[in-house]
matplotlib code that plots the C-alpha trace (Angstrom):
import matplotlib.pyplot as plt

x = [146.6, 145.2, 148.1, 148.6, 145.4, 146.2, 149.8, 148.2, 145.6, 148.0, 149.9, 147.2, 146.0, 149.2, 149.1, 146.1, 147.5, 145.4, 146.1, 142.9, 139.5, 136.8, 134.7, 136.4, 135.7, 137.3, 136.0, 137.5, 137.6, 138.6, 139.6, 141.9, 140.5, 142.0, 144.7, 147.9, 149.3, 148.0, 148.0, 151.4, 153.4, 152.6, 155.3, 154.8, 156.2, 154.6, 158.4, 159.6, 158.1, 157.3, 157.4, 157.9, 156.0, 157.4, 156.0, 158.3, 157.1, 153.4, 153.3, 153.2, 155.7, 154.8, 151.6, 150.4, 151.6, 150.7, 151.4, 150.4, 147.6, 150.5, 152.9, 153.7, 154.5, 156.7, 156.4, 158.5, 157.6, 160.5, 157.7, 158.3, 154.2, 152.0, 150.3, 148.4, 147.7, 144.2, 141.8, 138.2, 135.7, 137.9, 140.0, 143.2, 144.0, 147.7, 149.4, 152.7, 154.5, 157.2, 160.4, 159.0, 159.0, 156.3, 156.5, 153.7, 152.7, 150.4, 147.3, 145.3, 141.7, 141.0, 141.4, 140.0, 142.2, 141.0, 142.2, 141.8, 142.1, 144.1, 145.0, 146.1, 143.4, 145.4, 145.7, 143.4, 145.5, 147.9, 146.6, 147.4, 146.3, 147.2, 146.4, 145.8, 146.6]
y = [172.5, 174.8, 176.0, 177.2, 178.5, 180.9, 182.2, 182.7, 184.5, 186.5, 187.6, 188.9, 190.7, 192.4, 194.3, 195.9, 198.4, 200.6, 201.3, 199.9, 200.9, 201.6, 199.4, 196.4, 194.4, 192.9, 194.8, 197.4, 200.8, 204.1, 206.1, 205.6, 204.2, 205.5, 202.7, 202.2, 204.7, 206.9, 206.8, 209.3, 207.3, 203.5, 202.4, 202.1, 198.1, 197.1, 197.2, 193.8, 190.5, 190.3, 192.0, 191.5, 191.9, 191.3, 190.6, 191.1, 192.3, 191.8, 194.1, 193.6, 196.2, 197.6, 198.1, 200.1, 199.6, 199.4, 196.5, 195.1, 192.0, 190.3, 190.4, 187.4, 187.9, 187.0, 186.7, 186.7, 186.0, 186.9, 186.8, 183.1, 183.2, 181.8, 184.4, 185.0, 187.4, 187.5, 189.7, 189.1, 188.2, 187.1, 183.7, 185.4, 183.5, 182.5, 181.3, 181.5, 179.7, 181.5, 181.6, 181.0, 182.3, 182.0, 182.5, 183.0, 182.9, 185.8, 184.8, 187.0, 188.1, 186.7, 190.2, 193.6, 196.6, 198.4, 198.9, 195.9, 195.8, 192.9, 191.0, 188.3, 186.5, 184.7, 188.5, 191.3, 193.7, 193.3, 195.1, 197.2, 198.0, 196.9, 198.6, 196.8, 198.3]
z = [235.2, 237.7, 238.6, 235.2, 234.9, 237.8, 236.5, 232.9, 235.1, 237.5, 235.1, 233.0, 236.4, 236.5, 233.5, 235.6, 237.8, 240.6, 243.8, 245.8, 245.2, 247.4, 245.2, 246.9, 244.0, 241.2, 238.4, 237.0, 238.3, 236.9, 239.9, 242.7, 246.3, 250.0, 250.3, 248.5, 246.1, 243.9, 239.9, 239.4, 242.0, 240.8, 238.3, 234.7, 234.4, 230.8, 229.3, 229.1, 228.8, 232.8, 235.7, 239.1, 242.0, 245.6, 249.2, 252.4, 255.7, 255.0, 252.0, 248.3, 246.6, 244.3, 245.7, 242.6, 238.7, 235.6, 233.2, 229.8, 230.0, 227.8, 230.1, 232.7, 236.2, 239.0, 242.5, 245.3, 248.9, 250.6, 254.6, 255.9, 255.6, 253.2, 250.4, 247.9, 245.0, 244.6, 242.4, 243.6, 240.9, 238.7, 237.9, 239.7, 242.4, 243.2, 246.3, 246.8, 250.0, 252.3, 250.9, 247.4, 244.0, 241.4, 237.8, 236.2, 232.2, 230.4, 229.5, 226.9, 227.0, 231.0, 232.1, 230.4, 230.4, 233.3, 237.2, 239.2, 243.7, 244.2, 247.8, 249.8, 251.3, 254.2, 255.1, 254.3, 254.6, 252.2, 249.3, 245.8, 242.4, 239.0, 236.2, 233.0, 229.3]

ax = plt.figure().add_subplot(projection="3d")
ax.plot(x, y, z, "-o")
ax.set_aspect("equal")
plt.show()
């Protein structure tokens, strides 16, 4: 159940796209922060049903993009390491093993449309922004 709770949850964070605030916080922002891409270069991905976000070499990629709360979500941790995709403050809060995918399921009305800092928290520095319509 909580594992369903957190792909409903992810996948409703990924329709949130921003490329890391310097709020460091899971609320939404407007703008922009220092790290990741900026708002022209992050990928529109709200066509479809889901997206897909990847993690290889200690990156998430895209690291920046936009998708609709709607919309569910993959991952794919091609690192032998452990991570997460994490949006502080909120219910978003997925792990995903080395080697593994995870396939997550929207879930409407967890997340407001705004710009969300998301993260691994097994390793700080792997960060992004997701941009929610």
């Amino acid at each position: 159940m909580r594992k369903v709770t957190f792909v409903a949850v992810l996948a409703l964070s990924m329709v949130l796209v921003a490329c890391s605030s310097s709020d460091g916080g899971g609320e939404a922002t407007t703008s922009p922060g220092s790290t990741g891409s900026t708002g022209s270069d992050c990928p529109d991905l709200t066509a479809g049903d889901t997206f897909t976000l990847t993690i290889s070499d200690f990156a998430f990629s895209p690291d920046c993009l936009t998708a609709r709360a709607a919309q569910g979500i993959t991952i794919v941790n091609q690192d032998t390491a452990t991570h997460s995709f994490t949006i502080e403050g909120t219910q978003v809060d997925v792990t995903v093993e080395g080697g593994s995918t995870f396939n997550g399921e929207p879930v409407t009305g967890v997340l407001a449309p705004g710009t969300y800092d998301f993260s691994c928290r097994f390793h700080p520095q792997m960060t992004g922004t997701i941009t929610v319509e």
